[in-house]
C-alpha angles and dihedrals in degrees: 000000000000125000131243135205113215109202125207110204120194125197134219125232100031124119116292103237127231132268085246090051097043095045080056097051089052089055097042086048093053099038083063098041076061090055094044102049088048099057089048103242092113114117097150144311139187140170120231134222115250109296081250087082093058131103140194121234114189132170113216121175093341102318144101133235145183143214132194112226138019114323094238121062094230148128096222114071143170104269095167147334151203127217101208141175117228128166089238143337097291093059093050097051087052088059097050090048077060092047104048086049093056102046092029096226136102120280126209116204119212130169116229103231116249114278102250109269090024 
């Protein structure tokens, strides 16, 4: 089976919801990580603090450095993610359009490449 990473992208300037919205989308979102995990497709997930908590870190010439904030200037940013297994792309979108109605945001799908010799 590959694995699939499921994306949930966040995007500043909406509107910020409300506690009651937000307390649903943590049911619903748990409610899926159970299905998940029961049907075996569960490899890891975790939601991330506001892109405004990142930073960079970059070697040049030897040495490190270091950057407050996301890498890309953008207002869509990486706000969570699932690692999941799926038999082939189909069956990992239809876990994302599960996804993306439990958490109520938008979820990008992406295949992991095949490990070398694999």
């Amino acid at each position: 089976m590959t694995q699939y990473l499921l994306a949930v992208h966040m995007v500043e300037g909406e509107p910020v919801p409300s506690e009651e919205e937000i307390q649903k989308a943590y049911r619903q979102v748990d409610e899926f990580n159970k299905e998940v995990m029961d049907s075996g497709a569960w490899v890891f997930a975790g939601g991330l603090h506001p892109a405004t908590s990142a930073t960079v870190v970059r070697v040049q010439d030897g040495e490190v450095l270091t950057t407050d904030g996301p890498f890309a200037e953008s207002k869509e940013q990486l706000g969570g993610f699932w690692v999941l297994e799926a038999p082939d792309l189909d069956a990992a979108l239809a876990l994302a359009a599960k996804a993306s109605a439990a958490c109520m945001a938008p979820v990008e799908v992406r295949p992991f490449q095949d490990e070398p010799g694999a």
